[in-house]
C-alpha positions in Angstrom: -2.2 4.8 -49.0 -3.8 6.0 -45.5 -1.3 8.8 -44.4 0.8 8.3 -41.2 -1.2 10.5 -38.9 -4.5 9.4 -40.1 -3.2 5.5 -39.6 -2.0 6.5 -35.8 -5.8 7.8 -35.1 -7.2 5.7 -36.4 -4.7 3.3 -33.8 -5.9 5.2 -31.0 -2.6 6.7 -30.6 -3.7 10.0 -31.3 -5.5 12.6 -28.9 -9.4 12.0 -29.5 -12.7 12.5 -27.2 -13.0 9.2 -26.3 -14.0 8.5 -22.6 -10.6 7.9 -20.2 -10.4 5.3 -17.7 -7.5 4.2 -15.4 -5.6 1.3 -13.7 -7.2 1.2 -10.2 -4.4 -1.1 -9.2 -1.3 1.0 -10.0 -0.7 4.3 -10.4 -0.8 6.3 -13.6 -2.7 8.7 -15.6 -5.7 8.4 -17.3 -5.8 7.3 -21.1 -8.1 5.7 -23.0 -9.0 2.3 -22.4 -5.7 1.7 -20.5 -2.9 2.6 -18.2 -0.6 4.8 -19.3 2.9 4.3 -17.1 4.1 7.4 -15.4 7.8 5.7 -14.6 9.3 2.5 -15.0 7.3 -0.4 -13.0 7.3 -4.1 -12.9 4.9 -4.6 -15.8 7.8 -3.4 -18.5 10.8 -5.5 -16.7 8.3 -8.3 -17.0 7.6 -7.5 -20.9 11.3 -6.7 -21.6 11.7 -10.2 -20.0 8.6 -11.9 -22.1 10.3 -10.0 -25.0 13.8 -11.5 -24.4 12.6 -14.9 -23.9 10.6 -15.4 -26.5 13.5 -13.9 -29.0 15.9 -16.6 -27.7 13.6 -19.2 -29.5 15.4 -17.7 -32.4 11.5 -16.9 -34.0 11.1 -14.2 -36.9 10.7 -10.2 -35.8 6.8 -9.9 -36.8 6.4 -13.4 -34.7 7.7 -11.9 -32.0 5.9 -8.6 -31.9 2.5 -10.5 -32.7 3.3 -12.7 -29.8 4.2 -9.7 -27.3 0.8 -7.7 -28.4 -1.2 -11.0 -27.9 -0.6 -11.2 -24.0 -3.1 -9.3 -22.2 -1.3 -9.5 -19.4 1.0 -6.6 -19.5 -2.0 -4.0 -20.9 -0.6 -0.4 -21.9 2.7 -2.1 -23.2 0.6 -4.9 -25.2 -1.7 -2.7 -27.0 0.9 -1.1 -28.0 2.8 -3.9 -29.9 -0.3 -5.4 -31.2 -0.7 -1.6 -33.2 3.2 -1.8 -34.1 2.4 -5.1 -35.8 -1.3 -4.0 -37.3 0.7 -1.4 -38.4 3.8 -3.1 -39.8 2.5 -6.2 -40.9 -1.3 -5.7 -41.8 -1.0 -1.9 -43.5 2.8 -2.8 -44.5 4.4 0.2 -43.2 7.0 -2.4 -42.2 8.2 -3.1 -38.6 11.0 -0.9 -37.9 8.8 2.3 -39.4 5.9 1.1 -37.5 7.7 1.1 -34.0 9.1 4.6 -34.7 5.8 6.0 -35.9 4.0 4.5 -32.6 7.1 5.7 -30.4 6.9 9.2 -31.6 3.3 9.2 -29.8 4.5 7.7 -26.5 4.9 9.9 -23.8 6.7 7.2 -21.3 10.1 8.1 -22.1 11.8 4.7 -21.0 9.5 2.5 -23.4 9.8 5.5 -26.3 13.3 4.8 -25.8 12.9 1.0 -25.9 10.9 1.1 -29.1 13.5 3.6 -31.0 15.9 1.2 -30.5 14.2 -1.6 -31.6 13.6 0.2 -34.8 17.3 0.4 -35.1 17.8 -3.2 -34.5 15.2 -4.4 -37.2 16.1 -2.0 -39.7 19.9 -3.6 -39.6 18.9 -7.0 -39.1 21.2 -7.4 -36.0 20.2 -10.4 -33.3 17.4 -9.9 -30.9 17.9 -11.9 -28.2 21.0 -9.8 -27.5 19.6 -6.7 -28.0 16.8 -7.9 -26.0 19.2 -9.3 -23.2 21.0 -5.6 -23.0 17.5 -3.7 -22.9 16.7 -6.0 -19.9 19.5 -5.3 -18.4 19.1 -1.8 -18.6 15.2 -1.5 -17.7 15.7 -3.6 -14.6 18.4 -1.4 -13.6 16.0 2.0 -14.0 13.4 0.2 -12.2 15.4 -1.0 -9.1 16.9 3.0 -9.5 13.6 4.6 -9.2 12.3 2.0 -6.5 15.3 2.9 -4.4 14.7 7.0 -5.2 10.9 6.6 -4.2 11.8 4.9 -1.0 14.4 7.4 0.3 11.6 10.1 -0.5 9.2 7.8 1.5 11.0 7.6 4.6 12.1 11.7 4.3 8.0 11.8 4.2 7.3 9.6 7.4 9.8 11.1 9.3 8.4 14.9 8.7 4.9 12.8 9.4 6.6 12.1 13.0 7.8 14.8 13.4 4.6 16.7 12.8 2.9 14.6 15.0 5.2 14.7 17.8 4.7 18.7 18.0 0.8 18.5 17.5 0.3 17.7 21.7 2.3 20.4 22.9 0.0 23.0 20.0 -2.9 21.6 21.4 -1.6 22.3 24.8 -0.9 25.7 24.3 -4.0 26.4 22.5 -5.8 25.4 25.6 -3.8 27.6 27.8 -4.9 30.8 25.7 -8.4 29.3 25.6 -7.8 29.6 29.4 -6.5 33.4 29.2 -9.0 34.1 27.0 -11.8 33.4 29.2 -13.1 30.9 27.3 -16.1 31.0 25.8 -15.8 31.1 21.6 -11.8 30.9 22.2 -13.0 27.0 23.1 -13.6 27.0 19.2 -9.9 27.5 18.8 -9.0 24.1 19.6 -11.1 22.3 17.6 -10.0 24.2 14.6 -6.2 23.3 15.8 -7.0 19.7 16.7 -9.4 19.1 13.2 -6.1 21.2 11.2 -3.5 18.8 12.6 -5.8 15.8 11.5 -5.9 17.4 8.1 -2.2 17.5 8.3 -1.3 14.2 9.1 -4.3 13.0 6.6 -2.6 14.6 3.6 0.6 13.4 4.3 -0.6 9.9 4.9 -2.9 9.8 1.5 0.2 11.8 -0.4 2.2 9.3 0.4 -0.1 6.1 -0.4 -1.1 7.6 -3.7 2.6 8.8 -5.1 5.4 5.9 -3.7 4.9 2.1 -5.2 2.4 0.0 -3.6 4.2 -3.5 -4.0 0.7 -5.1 -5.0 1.9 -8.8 -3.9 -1.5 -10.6 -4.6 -4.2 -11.3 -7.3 -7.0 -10.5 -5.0 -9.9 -11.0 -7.8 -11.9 -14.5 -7.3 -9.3 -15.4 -4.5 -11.0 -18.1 -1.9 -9.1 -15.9 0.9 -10.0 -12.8 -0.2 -13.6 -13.7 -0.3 -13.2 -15.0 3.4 -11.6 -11.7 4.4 -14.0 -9.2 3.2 -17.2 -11.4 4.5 -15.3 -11.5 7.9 -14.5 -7.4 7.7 -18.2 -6.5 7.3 -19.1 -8.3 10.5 -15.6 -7.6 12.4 -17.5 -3.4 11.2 -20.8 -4.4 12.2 -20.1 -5.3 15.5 -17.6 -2.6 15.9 -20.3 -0.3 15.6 -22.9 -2.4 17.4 -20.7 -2.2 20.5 -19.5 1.2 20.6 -23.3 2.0 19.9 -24.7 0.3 22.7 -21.5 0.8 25.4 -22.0 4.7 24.8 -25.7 4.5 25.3 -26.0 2.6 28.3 -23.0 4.3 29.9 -21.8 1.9 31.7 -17.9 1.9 30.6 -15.3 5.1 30.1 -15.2 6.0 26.6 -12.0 5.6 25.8 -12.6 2.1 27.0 -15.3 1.9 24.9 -13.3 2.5 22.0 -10.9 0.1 22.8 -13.3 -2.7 23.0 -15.0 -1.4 19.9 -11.4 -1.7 18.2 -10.8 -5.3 19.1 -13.2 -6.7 16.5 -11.0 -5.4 13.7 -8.2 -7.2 14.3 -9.2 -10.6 13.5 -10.0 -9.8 9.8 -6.5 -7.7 9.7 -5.2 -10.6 11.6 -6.2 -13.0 8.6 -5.1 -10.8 6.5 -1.1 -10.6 7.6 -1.5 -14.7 7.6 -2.5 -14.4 4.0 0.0 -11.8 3.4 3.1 -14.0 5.2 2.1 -16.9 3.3 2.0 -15.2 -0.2 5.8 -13.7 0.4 6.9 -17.2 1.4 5.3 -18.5 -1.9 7.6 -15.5 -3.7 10.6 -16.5 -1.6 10.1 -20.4 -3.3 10.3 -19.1 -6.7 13.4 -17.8 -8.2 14.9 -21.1 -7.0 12.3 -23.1 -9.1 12.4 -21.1 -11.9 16.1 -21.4 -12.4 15.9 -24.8 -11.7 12.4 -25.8 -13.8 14.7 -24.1 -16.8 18.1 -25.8 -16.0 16.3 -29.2 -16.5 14.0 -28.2 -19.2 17.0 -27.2 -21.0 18.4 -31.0 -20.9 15.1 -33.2 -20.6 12.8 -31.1 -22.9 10.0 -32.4 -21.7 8.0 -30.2 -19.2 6.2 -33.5 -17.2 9.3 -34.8 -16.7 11.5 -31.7 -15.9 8.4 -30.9 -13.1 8.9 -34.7 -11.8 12.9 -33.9 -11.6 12.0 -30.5 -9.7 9.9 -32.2 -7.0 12.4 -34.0 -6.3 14.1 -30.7 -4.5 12.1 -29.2 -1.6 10.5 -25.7 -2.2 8.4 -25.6 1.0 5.1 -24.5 0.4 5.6 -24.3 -2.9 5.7 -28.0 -3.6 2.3 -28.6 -3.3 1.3 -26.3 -6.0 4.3 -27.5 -8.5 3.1 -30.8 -7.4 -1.0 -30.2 -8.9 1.0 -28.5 -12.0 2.9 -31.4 -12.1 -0.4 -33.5 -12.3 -2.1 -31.5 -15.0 1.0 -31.4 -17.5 0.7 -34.9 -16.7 -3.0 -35.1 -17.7 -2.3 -33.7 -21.4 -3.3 -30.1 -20.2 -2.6 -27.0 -22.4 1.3 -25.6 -21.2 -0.3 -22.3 -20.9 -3.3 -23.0 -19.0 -1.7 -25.1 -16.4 0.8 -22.4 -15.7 -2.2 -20.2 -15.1 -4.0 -22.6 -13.2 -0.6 -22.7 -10.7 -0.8 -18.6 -11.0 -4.8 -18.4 -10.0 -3.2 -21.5 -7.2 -0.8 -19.8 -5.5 -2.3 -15.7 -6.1 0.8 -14.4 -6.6 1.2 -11.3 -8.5 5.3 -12.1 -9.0 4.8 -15.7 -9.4 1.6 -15.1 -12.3 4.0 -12.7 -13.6 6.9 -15.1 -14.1 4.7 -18.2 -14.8 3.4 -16.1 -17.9 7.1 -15.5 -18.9 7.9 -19.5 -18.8 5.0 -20.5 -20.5 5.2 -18.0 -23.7 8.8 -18.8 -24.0 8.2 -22.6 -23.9 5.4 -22.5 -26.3 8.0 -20.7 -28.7 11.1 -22.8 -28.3 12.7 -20.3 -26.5 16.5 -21.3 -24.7 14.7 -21.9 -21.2 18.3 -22.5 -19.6 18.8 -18.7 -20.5 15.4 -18.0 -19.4 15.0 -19.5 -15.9 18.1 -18.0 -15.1 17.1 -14.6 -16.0 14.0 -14.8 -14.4 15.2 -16.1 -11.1 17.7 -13.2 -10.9 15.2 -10.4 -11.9 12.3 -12.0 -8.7 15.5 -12.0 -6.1 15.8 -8.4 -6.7 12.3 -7.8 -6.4 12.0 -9.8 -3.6 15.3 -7.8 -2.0 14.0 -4.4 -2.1 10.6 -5.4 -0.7 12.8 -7.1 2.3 14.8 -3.4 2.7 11.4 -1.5 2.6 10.1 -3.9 5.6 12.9 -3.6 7.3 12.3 -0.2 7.4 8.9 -0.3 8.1 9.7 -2.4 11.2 12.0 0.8 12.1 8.8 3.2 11.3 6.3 1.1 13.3 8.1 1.2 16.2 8.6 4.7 16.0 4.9 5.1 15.0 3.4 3.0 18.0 5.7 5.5 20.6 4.7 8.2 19.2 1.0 7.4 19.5 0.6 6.8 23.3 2.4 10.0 23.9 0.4 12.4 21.7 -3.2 10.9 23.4 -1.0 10.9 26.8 -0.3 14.0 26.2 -4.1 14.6 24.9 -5.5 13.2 27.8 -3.4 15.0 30.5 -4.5 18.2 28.9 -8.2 16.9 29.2 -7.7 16.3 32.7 -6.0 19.2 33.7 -8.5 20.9 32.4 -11.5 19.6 34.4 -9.2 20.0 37.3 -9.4 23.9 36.4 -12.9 23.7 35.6 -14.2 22.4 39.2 -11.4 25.1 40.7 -13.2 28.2 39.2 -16.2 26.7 39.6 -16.2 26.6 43.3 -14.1 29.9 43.6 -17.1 31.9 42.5 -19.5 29.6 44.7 -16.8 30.5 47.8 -17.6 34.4 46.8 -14.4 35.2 46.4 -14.4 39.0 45.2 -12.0 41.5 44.0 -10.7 43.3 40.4 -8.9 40.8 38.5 -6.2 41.8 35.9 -6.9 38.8 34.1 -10.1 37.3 33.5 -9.1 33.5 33.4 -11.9 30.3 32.9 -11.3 27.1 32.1 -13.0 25.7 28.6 -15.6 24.0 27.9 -14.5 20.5 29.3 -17.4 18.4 27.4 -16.0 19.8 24.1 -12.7 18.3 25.1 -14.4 15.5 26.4 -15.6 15.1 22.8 -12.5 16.1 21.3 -10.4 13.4 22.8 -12.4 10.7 22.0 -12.8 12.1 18.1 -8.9 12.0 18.2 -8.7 8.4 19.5 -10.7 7.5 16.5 -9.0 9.6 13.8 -5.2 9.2 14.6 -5.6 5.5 15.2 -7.0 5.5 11.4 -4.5 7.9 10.3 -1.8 6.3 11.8 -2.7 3.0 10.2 -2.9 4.4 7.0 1.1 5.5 7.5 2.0 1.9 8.7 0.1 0.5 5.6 2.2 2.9 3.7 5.5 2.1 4.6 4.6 -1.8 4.6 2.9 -1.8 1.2 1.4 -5.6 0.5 -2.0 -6.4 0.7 -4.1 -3.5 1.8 -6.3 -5.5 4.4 -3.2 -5.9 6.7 -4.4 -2.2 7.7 -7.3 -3.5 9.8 -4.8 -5.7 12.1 -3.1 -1.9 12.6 -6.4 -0.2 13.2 -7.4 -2.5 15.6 -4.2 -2.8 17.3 -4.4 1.4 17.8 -7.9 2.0 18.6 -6.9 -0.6 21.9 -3.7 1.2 22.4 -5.2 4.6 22.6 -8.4 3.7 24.5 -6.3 2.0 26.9 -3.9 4.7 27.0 -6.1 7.4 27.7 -8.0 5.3 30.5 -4.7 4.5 32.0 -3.7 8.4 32.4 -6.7 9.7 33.8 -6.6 6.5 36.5 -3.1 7.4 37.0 -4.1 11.2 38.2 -6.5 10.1 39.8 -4.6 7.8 41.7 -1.6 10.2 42.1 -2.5 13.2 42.5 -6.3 12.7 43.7 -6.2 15.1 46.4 -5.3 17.9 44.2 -8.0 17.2 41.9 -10.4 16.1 43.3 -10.8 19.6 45.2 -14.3 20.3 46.1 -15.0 19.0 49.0 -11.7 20.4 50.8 -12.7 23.8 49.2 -16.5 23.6 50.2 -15.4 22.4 54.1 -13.3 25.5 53.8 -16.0 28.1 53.2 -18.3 26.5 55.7 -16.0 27.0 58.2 -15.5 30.5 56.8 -19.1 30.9 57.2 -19.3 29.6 61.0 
């Protein structure tokens, strides 16, 4: 007989030199050939709910684990049964031996937990659909508990981001002050560093955030008709981005910050496209927990899925209907259960509605109480669906906030810019009048086409940046950002044009100095 340690290398379960690879679409650590979980996410409420349903069809303990290892859908958690029952079944170790012997190698303590359990349950012989129904129970309640955890530690995040950008003018501002003290000269170098260090600081914050709080992935972006549409329109909405800030720089015709702004307006038809797509996919998600509780209420009495779909059309699911309605049509046509749930799936590119579809379809190929089911499912998609309505609530809160705090810092920015050429025409012409004497201080404005530069470096970055954060605290599909970068490139450019029109229009005579000064020492002169 193979020993147990030998069996669990030979699994894969063991540590061995063969090359890692990770999950680009959630986040986790590296492993080989899979995702390992870090905490509890989606993809195990939606097993535990694959495993619950199927066990209602009353089906034997090996069926069930074979059944649960054969969906490729739910990766990490899969591979893992499909060992428990190569294990169990196939080298005999037996089931509930098997599950502990794979558990004791699982470092994700929730699904450890699950499979110990388990062992219990199939070493007594006590029901697993009610087991199955408490573990459930029990998962979705972690998940929705470290959701709600990550989310408070988001928003303490984005309001210390605020609050760090908030200060970052008046830094700035006083950096060029002792620029101004110091003479200038290499203190100029001093605001740059500040200015690129507060970038930094914002940047790590941002990515921090985007790589360590849930993403709430709400589509199935891969062969999407959409998607495709999206991405060929973002490379030309980037070429001609660049192609006009290119050419409006060269031929000088324009401010830059206007530039910029028209440079920016390109991006938000993709982004634009993309927060269509994005609405549309969360009405699709809204549609569903009422169909799935109703698809399984009629299953439950007709028992025939053509017929139970027919029933359901009968009821209005908005946009939903005309997918149920093509589903309807291949059930109709003698199509395989599970491939015209995935053919609605691939449809609608839903990740909550693929999930749930895959649910229905395994527990309908194996008998399973689909009353029980469709209820279950409907409640555990309204609680997804409720927490990703809290966390855009308060993103709503945190754009606002964002979009404020924007046009002050490149007000702010800008007034500092100005003020600055104001200084440098001043002690321009004060050595040109000949004034003479010991000063205490020696005091020179900086270099004002560094700033110049500056400015316009820190339209660019902290409308990106500033994306980034709303993308963050939105989640949902990623292209969305574009419609935000867009959006901020105009706001700043504008912004920054708007306050240097506004001292000029103000406050001209102060200035724009140098002709009163040069009248003044010709008369001097005369």
């Amino acid at each position: 007989m193979i020993k147990y340690m030998e069996a669990l290398q030979l699994l894969g379960l063991r540590k061995t030199t063969t090359a890692v690879t990770e999950d680009p679409s959630q986040p986790g650590v590296k492993t080989k050939g899979s995702f390992v979980p870090k905490r509890v996410d989606e993809t195990i409420v939606y097993f535990s709910l694959l495993l619950f349903g199927i066990s209602t069809g009353q089906i034997q303990p090996s069926d069930l684990i074979k059944t649960s290892g054969n969906t490729k859908q739910y990766g990490y958690y899969s591979q893992i049964f499909a060992k428990i029952h190569l294990l169990g079944v196939k080298w005999q170790y037996g089931l509930a031996k098997a599950c502990e012997l794979v558990a004791a190698e699982i470092k994700a303590e929730e699904f450890k937990l699950l499979l110990m359990k388990l062992a219990q349950v199939l070493r007594l012989g006590e029901d697993l659909s009610t087991f199955l129904s408490q573990e459930l129970q029990a998962v979705m309640h972690g998940y929705i508990t470290t959701y709600e955890r990550a989310m408070r530690s988001l928003d303490m995040l984005l309001e210390m981001y605020s609050t760090m950008m908030s200060t970052s003018s008046f830094l700035v501002a006083s950096m060029a002050l002792l620029t101004m003290i110091s003479g200038g000269g290499d203190s100029s170098q001093l605001v740059v560093i500040v200015t690129l260090t507060i970038l930094m600081g914002l940047a790590s914050f941002v990515f921090m955030a985007y790589y360590l709080f849930p993403k709430d992935r709400i589509m199935i972006k891969e062969g999407h008709s959409d998607m495709v549409k999206i991405k060929k329109m973002l490379m030309m909405a980037l070429g001609t981005a660049a192609s006009i800030g290119i050419s409006l720089s060269f031929l000088n015709i324009l401010p830059i910050p206007l530039v910029i702004a028209i440079a920016g307006v390109p991006l938000i038809l993709p982004g634009l496209l993309a927060r269509k797509l994005d609405a549309k996919i969360r009405k699709l998600d809204d549609s569903y927990p009422s169909f799935a509780r109703h698809l399984g209420d009629v299953y439950s009495t007709v028992g025939s899925l053509g017929q139970s779909l027919k029933s359901v059309l009968r009821s209005d699911f908005g946009i939903l209907n005309t997918h149920i309605e093509s589903m309807t049509n291949r059930v109709m046509s003698r199509i395989k259960i599970e491939d015209a749930f995935d053919l609605f799936s691939k449809d609608t590119g839903s990740v909550l509605i693929s999930a749930g579809n895959d649910v229905m379809s395994n527990a309908l190929v194996k008998g399973a109480n689909m009353l029980q089911v469709g209820s279950r499912l409907s409640e555990i998609t309204t609680k997804f669906l409720e927490i990703r309505k809290k966390r855009l609530q308060s993103a709503k809160a945190f754009e606002s906030t964002i979009i404020i705090m924007h046009v002050l810092t490149l007000a702010v920015f800008s007034l500092i810019n100005r003020l600055l050429n104001f200084l440098a025409q001043y002690f321009a012409l004060q050595q040109s009048v000949g004034s003479e004497g010991a000063a205490i201080l020696s005091i020179a404005a900086g270099d004002t086409t560094l700033m110049s530069m500056i400015l316009s470096l820190l339209i660019v970055a902290l409308s990106g940046v500033n994306a980034m954060a709303l993308k963050v605290s939105q989640g949902g599909l990623f292209h969305t950002i574009w419609f935000n970068m867009g959006v901020l490139l105009g706001i700043g450019g504008v912004v920054v044009y708007g306050v240097d029109i506004f001292l000029d229009s103000m406050i001209g005579d102060i200035l724009d100095i140098t002709e009163s000064l040069e009248a003044s020492a010709g008369l001097g002169d005369a």
